[in-house]
TILUMLO-623426 format. One line per field, with one value per residue (C-alpha): x negated, y negated, z negated; residue in one letter; residue number from 1. Coordinates in pm, whole numbers, padded with zeros to 5 digits. Layout:
BEGIN
x = (X ...) .
y = (Y ...) .
z = (Z ...) .
residuo = (A ...) .
num = (NUM ...) .
END
This chain:
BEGIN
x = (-02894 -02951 -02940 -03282 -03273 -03252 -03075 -02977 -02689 -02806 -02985 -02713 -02442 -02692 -02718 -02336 -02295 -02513 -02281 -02009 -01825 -01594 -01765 -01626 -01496 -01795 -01876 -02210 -02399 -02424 -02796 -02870 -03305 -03340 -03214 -03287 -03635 -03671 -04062 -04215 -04540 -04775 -05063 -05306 -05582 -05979 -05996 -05753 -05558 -05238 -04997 -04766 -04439 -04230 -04184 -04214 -04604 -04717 -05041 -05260 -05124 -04708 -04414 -04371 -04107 -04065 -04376 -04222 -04337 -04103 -03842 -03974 -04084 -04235 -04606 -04701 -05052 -05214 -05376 -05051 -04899 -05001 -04937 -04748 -04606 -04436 -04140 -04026 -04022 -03763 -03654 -03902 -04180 -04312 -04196 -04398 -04313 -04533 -04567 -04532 -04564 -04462 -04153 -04080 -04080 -04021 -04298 -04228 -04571 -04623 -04871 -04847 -04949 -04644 -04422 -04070 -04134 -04295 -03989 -03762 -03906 -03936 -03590 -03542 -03709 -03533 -03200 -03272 -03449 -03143 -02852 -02790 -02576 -02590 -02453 -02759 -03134 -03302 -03630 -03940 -04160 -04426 -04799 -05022 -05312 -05580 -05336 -05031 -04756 -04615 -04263 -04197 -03798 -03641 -03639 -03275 -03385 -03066 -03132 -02911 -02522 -02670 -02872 -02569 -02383 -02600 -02498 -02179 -01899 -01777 -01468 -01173 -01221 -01580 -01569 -01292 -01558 -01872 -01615 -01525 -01904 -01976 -01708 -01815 -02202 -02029 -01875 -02182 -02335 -02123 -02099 -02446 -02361 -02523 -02407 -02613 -02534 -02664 -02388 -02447 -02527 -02850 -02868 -02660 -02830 -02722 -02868 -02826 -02672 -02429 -02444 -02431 -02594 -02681 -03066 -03247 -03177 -03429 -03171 -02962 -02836 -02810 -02534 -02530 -02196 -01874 -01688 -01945 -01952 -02276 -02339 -02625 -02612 -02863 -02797 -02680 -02400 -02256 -02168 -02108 -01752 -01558 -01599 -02006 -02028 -01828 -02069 -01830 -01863 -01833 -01799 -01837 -01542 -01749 -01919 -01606 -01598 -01912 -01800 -01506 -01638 -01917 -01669 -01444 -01765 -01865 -01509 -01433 -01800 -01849 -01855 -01539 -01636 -01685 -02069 -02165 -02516 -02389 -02448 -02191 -01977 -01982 -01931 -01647 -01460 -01511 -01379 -01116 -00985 -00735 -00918 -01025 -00779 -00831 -00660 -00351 -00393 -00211 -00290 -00076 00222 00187 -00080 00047 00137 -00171 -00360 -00120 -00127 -00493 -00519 -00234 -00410 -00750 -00605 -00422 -00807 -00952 -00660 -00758 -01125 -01063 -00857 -01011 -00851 -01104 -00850 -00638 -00907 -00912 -01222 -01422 -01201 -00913 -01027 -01116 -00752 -00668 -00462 -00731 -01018 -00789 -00713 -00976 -01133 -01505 -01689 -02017 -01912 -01733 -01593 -01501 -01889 -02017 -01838 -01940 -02360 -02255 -02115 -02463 -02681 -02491 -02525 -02909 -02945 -02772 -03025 -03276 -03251 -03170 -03539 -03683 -03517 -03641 -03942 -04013 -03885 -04176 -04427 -04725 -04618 -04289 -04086 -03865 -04052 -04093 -03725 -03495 -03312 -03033 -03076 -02830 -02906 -03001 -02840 -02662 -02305 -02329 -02033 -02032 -01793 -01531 -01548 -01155 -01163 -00837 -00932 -01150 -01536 -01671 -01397 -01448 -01847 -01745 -01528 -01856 -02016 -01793 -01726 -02114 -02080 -02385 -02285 -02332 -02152 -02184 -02239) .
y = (01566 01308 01363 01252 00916 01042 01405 01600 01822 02097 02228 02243 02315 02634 02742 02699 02972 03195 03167 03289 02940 02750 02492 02143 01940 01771 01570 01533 01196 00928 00829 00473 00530 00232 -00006 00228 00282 -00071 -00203 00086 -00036 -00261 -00459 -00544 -00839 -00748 -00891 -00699 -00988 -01011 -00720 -00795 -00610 -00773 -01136 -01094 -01145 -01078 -01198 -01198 -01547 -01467 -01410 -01548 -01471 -01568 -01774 -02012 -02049 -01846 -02058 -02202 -01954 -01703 -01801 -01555 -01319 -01094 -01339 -01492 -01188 -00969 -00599 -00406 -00021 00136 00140 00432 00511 00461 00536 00299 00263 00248 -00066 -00236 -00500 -00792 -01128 -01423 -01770 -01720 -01471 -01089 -00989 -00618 -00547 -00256 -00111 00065 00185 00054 00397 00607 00534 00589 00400 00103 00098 00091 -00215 -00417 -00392 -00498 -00765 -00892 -00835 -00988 -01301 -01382 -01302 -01549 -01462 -01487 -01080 -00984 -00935 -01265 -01178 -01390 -01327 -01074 -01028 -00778 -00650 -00360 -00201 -00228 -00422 -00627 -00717 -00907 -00907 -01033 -00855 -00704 -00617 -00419 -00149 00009 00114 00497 00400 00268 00563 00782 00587 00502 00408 00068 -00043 -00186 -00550 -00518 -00314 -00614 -00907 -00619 -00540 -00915 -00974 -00705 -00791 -01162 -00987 -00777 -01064 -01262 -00956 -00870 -01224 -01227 -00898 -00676 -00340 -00214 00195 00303 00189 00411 00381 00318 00071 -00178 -00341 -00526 -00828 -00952 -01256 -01085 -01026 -00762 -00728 -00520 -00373 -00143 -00273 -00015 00159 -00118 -00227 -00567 -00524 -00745 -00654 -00895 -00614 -00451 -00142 00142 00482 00649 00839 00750 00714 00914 01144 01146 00830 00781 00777 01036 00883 00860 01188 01322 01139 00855 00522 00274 -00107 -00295 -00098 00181 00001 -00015 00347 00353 00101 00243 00585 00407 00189 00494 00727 00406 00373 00808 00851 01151 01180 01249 01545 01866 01950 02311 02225 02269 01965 02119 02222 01838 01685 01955 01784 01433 01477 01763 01682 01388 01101 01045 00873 00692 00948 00872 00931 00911 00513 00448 00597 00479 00174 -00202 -00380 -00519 -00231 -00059 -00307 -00364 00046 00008 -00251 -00126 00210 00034 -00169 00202 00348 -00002 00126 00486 00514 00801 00602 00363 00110 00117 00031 -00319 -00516 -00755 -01037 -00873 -00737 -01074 -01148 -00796 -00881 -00640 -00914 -01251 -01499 -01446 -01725 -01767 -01455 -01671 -01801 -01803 -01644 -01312 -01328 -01400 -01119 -00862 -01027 -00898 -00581 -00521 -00625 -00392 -00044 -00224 -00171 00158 00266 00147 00294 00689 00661 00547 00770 01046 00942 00907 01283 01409 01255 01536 01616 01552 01874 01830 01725 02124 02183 02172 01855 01826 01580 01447 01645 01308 01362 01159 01333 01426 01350 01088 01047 00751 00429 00298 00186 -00108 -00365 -00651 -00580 -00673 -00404 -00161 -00148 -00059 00203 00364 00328 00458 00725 00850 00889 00730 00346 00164 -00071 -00443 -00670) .
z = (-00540 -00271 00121 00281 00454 00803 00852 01156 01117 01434 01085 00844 01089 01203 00823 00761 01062 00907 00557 00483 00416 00648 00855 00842 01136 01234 01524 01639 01577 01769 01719 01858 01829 02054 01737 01446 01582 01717 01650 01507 01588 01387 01394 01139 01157 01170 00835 00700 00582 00808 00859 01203 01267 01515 01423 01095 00975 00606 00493 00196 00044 00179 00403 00718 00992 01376 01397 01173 00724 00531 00316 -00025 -00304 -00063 -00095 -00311 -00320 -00543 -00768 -00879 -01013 -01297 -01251 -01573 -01629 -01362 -01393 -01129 -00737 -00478 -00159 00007 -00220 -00604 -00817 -01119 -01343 -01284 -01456 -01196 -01310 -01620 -01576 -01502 -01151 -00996 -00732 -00458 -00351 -00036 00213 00586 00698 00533 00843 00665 00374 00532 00796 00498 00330 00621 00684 00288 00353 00656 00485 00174 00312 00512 00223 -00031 -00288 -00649 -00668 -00448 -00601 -00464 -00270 -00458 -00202 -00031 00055 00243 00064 00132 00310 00114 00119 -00174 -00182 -00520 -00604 -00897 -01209 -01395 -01702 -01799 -01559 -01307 -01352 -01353 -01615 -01838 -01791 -01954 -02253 -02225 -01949 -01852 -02025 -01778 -01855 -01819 -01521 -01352 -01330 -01244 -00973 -00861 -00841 -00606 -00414 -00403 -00317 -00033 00132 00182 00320 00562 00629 00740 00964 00691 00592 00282 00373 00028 -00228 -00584 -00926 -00896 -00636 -00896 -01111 -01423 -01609 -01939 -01803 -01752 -01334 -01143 -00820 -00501 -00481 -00285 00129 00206 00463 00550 00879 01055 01276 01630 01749 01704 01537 01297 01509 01354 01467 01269 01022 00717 00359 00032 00138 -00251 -00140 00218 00391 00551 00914 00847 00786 01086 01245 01357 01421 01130 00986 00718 00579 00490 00246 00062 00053 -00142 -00389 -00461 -00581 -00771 -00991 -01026 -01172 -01423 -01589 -01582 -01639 -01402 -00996 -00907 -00654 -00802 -00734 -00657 -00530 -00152 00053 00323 00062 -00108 00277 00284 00004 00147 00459 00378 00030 -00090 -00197 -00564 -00766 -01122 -01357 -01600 -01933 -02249 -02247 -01923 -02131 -02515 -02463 -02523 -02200 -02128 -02158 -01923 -01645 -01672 -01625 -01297 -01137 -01156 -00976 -00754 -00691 -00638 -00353 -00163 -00164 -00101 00183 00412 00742 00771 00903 00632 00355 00223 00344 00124 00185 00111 -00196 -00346 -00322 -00506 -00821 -01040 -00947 -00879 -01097 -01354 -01312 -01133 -01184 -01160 -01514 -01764 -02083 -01934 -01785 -02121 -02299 -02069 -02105 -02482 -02399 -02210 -02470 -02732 -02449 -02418 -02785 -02836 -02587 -02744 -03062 -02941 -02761 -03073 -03265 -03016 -02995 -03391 -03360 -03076 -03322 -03402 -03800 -03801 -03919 -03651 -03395 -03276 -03297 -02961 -02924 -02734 -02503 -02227 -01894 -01685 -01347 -01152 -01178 -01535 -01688 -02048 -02326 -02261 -02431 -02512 -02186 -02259 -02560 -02519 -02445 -02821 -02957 -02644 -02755 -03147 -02990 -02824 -03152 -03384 -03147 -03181 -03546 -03623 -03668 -03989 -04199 -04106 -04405) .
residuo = (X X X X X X X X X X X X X X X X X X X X X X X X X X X X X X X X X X X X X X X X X X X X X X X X X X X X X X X X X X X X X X X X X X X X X X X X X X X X X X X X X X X X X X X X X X X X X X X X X X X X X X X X X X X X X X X X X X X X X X X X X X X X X X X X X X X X X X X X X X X X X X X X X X X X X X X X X X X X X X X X X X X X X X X X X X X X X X X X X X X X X X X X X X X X X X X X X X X X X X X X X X X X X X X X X X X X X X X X X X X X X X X X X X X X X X X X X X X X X X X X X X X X X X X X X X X X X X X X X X X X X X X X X X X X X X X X X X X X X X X X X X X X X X X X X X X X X X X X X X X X X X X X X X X X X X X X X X X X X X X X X X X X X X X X X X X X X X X X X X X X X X X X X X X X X X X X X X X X X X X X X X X X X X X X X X X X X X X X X X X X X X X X X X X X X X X X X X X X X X X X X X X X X X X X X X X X X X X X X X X X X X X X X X X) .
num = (1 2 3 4 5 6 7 8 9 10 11 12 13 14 15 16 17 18 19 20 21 22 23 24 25 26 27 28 29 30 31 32 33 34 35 36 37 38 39 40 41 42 43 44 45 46 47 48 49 50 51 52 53 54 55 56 57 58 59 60 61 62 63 64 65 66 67 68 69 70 71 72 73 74 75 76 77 78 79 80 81 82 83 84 85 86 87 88 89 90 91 92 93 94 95 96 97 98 99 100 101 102 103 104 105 106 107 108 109 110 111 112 113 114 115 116 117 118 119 120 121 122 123 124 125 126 127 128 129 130 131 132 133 134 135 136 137 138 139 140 141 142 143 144 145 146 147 148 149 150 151 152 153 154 155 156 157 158 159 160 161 162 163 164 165 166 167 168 169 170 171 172 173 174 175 176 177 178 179 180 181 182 183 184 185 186 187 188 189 190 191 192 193 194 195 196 197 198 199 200 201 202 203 204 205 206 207 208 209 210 211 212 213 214 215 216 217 218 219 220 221 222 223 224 225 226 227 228 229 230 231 232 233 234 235 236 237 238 239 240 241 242 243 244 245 246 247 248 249 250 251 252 253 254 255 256 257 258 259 260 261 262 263 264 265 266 267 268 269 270 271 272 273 274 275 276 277 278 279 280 281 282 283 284 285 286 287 288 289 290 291 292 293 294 295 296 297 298 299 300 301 302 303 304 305 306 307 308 309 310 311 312 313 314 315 316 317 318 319 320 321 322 323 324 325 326 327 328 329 330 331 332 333 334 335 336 337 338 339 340 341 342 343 344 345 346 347 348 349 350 351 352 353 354 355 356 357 358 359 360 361 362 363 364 365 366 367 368 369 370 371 372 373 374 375 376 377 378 379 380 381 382 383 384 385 386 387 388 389 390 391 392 393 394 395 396 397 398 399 400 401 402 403 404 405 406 407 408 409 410 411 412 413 414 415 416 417 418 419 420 421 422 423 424 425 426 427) .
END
């Protein structure tokens, strides 16, 4: 479902001449190796207890970069952190909950000598040591250990936005302040010359604070030019922009892109590309077809006024982010100002913030109780437990039954659960 991290197109542009479909209008390109590949090469002590890549060095007890101690919190080593379950694999390694002093940490894993994955977390490293933003995953610390390296990143124990959908979709007012924190997280990366290239569902992560945050900087870019100016072409093509996959040069803008289609799939609940299981067919669509627009429905025409203008500015929010001519999409900045985010008060706080750390909580329990439920059903002896449940395909695009997307949170999460069928009667 997912392109690979690095892809040439000589490949797929040779298989789409040997189909029968139209070929796209491509361009080829423009690879810049001598930054992408920049310090391949690494270096690892006789004792085995400092791993050097560049000027940043990683050793056994923490992180340090350009000669110099990394900032406070980084001492970390393998002592002070407990190792729990897995809890899955990513593009640049396999991450753990741990227990560090006291509290729950996620802990990437990966081997120095799997080239791709270790250039990926380096880079994650370097971009999240040098962001700081309360709407980016704070970096704890890192360590080098028989042979692996240890990045230890804060913990969001409400999962990803991928992972909510398969339970529900995001209501608008709940969606608003997710979307005025990204945009606030955006800004401070490309304020620090950052582009994160990898925008989706799963790279957005949710706490029950109520915060919502960028992870996963495995492929992202630290750009040295006054302007912003990329030219590779790496990251999830569900996702990326039209002028990225023509194989144009980009900015910060593209980012935006990415957003934009990931708030649109968590309020419709489904991609909004149709999916044949044809990558060239897929980056057909994206460069070809209008952009996706957040649908009308019978709420824009008989819903109160609030619902309605909530609904009209929240499209109005999406055509800023998907505008195919790069230079007519709103940047972060601009965005902040949008009327769908504005004058809400501080996303960092707040009652709105607070209502939508409830709104999480209820989708965290909802979820929580189908997996018992399915698991009291796979028990050996249970009558059922040899009968064929349906289950929700889990994919990516897979579309999910609307919550009332228009009242307040508390009401929009009794929507979802009346909706099931399966709620019970409050006392």
């Amino acid at each position: 479902r997912e392109w690979p991290l690095e892809l040439r197109l000589d490949a797929c542009l040779e298989a789409a001449g040997q189909s029968n479909m139209r070929r796209p209008r491509f361009e080829r390109p423009k690879i810049d190796v001598s930054v992408e590949c920049e310090q391949r090469s690494f270096r690892v002590d006789r004792d085995g207890s400092t791993f050097q890549h560049g000027d940043l060095r990683i050793t056994d007890h923490g992180l340090e970069n350009g000669g110099e101690e990394g900032k406070a919190g980084t001492k970390i080593g393998f002592e002070d952190v407990k190792i729990m379950e897995k809890l899955g694999s990513g593009t640049s390694g396999v991450v753990h909950r741990a227990k560090y002093q006291g509290k729950d940490i996620a802990l990437k894993v990966i081997d120095i000598f799997e080239r791709n994955k270790r250039h990926q977390l380096l880079k994650e490293i370097r971009s999240m040591s040098k962001v700081v933003s309360p709407f980016v995953a704070s970096l704890i610390g890192a360590f080098f250990r028989d042979g692996a390296i240890y990045i230890a990143l804060e913990y969001l124990e409400a999962g990803s936005l991928e992972d909510i959908l398969k339970v529900t979709t995001f209501p608008i007012p709940a969606i608003r302040v997710v979307s005025q924190q990204l945009v606030s997280g955006l800004l401070a990366l490309h304020k620090f010359k950052c582009m994160h290239r990898d925008i989706k569902p799963s790279n957005i992560c949710l706490s029950v604070r109520g915060e919502a945050k960028f992870t996963d900087f495995g492929i992202s870019r630290e750009v040295t030019e006054t302007v912003g100016i990329a030219k590779t072409f790496i990251g999830t093509c569900t996702y990326m922009s039209p002028e990225r996959i023509q194989g144009k040069e980009y900015t910060f803008n593209s980012d935006i892109w990415s957003l934009g289609l990931t708030l649109l799939q968590s309020v419709v609940g489904r991609y909004p590309y149709t999916v044949t299981g044809v990558y060239l067919d897929l980056m057909q669509q994206i460069v070809e077809n209008p952009a996706p627009r957040f649908p009308e429905n019978e709420k824009d025409a008989n819903g109160n006024t609030g619902v309605r203008e909530r609904r009209k500015r929240f499209r109005k929010f999406i055509a800023s982010c998907l505008q195919k001519d790069p230079t007519k999409r709103s940047s972060a900045r601009e965005l902040m100002n949008h009327d769908f985010v504005a004058g809400h008060g501080d996303c960092r706080g707040g009652d709105e913030k607070v209502r939508l750390a409830s709104w999480i909580l209820k989708v965290q329990e909802k979820k929580k109780a189908k997996e018992c439920k399915r698991e009291k059903q796979q028990k050996p002896g249970n009558p059922i437990a040899g009968s064929k449940e349906k289950t929700p395909v889990k994919q990516q695009h897979t579309s999910v039954a609307p919550t009332t997307d228009d009242g307040g949170m508390r009401s929009q999460s009794k929507s979802t659960a009346s909706a099931s069928g399966k709620s019970k009667p409050t006392t």
